[in-house]
N, C-alpha and C positions, 0 to 999 in steps of 0.2 A: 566420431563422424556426426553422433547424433545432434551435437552441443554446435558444431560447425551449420549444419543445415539449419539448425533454430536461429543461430548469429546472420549468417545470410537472410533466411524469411524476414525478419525484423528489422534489418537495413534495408533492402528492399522497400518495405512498405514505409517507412520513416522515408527512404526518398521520395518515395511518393507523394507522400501526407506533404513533403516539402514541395513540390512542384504545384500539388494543387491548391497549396494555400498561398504560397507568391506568388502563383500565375492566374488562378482560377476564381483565388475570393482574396484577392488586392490585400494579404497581408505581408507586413514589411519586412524585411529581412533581419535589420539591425534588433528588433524587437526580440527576436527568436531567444537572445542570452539571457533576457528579463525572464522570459518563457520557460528555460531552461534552470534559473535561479528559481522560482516560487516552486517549478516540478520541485527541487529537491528539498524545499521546505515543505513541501506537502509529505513528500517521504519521510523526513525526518521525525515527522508527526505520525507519520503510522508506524512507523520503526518502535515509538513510545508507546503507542499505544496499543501494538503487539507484546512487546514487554511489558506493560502494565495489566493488559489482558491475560498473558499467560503467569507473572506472579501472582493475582489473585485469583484466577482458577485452583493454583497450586497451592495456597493457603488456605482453601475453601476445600477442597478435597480431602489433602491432608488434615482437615479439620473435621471433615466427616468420616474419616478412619477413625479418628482420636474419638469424635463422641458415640459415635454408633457403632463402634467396633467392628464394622463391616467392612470388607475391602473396595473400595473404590480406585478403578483404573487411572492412572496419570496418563496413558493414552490418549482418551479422550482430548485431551488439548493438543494432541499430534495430529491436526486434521487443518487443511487448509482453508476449511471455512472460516477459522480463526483468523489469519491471514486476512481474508477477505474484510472480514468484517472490521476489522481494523483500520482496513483500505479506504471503509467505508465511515467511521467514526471520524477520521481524522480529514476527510473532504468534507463533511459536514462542518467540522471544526474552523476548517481552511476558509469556504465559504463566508462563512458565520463573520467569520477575522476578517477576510476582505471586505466584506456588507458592511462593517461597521466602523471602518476607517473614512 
């Protein structure tokens, strides 16, 4: 139920976001698929970049067991601020890539 109510709030508000932006700030309808294409190359770059980020946290870790004999948690990279930050490397990226075409 819980995964239902999240799916509803987020249609919702996507409708929204759609009404206000063909109706209220004159953007175009046909435009949305382009919109919809770059979203998921933005994804696709945090997707990378989440996976890049959590192999080298884990070769860095596991590299600090190896030399300092000390145990260090692999949880640590179980934390959604990883995620985030990912989210955030790879808009940066995206940016950067549009600015300079």
């Amino acid at each position: 139920m819980t995964a239902l109510t999240l799916i509803v709030i987020v249609a919702l508000t996507s409708l929204g976001a759609y009404v206000i932006a063909t109706r209220g700030m004159g953007l175009r309808r046909p435009e949305l698929r382009g919109a919809l294409l770059e979203t998921l190359d933005y994804l696709g770059l945090a997707v990378i970049f989440l996976v890049g980020n959590f192999a080298l946290g884990l070769v860095v870790i596991l590299g600090l067991r190896a030399l300092t004999h000390r145990f260090v948690t692999v949880y640590v990279l179980n934390d959604a601020t990883l995620a985030v930050l990912s989210l955030l490397q790879a808009l940066v990226l995206h940016c950067w890539r549009t600015r300079s075409r």
